[in-house]
C-alpha positions as CSV (number, residue, x, y, z in Angstrom):
1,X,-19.6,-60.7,0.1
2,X,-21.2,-57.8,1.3
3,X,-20.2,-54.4,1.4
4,X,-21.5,-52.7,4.5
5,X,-23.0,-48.9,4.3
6,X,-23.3,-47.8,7.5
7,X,-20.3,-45.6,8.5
8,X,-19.5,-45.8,12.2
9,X,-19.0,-42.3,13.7
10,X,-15.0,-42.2,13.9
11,X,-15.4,-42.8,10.3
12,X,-18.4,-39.8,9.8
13,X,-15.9,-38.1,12.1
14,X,-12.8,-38.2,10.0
15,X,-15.0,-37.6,6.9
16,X,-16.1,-34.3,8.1
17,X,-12.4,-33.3,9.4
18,X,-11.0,-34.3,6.0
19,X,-13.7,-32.1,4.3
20,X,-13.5,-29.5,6.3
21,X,-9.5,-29.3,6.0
22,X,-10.3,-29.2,2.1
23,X,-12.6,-26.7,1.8
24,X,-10.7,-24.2,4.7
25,X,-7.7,-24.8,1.8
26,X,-9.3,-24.5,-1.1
27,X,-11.2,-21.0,0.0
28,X,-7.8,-19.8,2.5
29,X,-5.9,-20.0,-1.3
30,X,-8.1,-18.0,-3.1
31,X,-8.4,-15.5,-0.5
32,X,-4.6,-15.3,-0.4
33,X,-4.1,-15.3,-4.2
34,X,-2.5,-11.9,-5.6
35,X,-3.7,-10.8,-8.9
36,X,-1.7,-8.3,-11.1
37,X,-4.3,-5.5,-11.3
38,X,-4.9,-5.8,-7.1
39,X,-1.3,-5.6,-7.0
40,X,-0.8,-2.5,-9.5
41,X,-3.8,-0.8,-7.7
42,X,-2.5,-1.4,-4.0
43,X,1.3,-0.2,-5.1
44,X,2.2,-3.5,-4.5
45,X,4.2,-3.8,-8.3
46,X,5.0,-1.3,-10.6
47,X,5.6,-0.9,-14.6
48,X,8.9,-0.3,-15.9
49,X,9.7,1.5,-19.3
50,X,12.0,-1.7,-20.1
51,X,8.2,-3.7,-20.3
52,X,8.7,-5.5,-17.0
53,X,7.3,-5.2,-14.0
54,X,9.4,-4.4,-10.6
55,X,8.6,-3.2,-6.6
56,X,7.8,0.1,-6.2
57,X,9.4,2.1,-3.1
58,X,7.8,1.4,-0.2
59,X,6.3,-1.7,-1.3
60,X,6.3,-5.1,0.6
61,X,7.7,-8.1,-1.0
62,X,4.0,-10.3,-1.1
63,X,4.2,-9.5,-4.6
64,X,7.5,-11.1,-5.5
65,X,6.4,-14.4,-7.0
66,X,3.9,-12.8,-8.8
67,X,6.4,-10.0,-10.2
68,X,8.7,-12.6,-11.3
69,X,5.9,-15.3,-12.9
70,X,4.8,-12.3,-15.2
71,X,8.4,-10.8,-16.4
72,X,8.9,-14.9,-16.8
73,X,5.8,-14.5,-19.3
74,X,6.4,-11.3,-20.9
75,X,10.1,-12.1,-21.1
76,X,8.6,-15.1,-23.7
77,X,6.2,-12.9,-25.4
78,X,9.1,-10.3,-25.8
79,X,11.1,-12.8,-27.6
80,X,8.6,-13.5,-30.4
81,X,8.0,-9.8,-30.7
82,X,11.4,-9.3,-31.1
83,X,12.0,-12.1,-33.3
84,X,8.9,-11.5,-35.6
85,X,10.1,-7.3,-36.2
86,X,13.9,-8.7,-36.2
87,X,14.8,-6.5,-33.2
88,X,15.8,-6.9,-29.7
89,X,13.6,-8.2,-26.7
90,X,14.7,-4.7,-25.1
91,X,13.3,-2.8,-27.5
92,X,10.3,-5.2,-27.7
93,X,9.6,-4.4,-24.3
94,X,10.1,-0.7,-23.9
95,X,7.7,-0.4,-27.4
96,X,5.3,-2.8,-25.1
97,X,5.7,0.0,-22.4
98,X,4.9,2.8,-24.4
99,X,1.9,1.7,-26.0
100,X,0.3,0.1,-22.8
101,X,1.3,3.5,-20.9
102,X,-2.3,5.3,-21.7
103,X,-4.1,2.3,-20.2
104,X,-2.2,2.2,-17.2
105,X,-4.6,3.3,-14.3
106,X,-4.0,6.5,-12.0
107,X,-1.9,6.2,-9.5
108,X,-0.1,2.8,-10.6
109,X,3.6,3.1,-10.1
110,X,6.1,3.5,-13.2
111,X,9.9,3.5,-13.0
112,X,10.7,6.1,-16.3
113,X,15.0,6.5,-16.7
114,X,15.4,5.1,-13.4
115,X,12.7,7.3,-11.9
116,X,9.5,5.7,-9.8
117,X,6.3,8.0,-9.9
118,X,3.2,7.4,-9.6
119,X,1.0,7.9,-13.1
């Protein structure tokens, strides 16, 4: 038996669509990808003084899944805080707050006692 390697051109043709459709994907999802500092610097999420993240007034909702995937995380990290200085995650997270405040950069959005400004 022999295995033929010529590739007739419906076949060349369909290669090149099916790589194409790959590559348009792989680059359209990058390009689309939010990342928490783009979305701090564009207003697009804010910091609250409970440790989690939330949207800023004004704001449009693009930044939703990514708001909620990184309270999911910090919600976890929280907990071993919390459980390692035998405290609440609350309090884990507003100490979190206080000493990530100084690096936050100007202009990102914070929510102080129920308050949004910007830093």
């Amino acid at each position: 038996m022999t295995i033929s390697t010529t590739t007739t051109p419906l076949r060349r043709g369909l290669r090149t669509i099916v790589l194409l459709s790959v590559l348009l994907l792989s680059f359209s999802a990058g390009a689309f990808a939010l990342d928490l500092k783009t979305a701090l610097s564009k207003g697009l999420a804010g910091e609250v003084d409970n440790g989690y993240l939330a949207q800023p007034p004004g704001a449009s909702g693009e930044a939703q899944q990514l708001i909620a995937s990184v309270n999911s995380e910090r919600r976890k990290a929280y907990k071993q805080i919390a459980e390692k200085n035998e405290t609440t995650q609350e309090i884990a997270g507003a100490v979190t707050f206080e000493k990530r405040y100084p690096e936050f950069l100007p202009g990102t959005w914070v929510k102080i006692e129920g308050r949004w400004s910007q830093k």
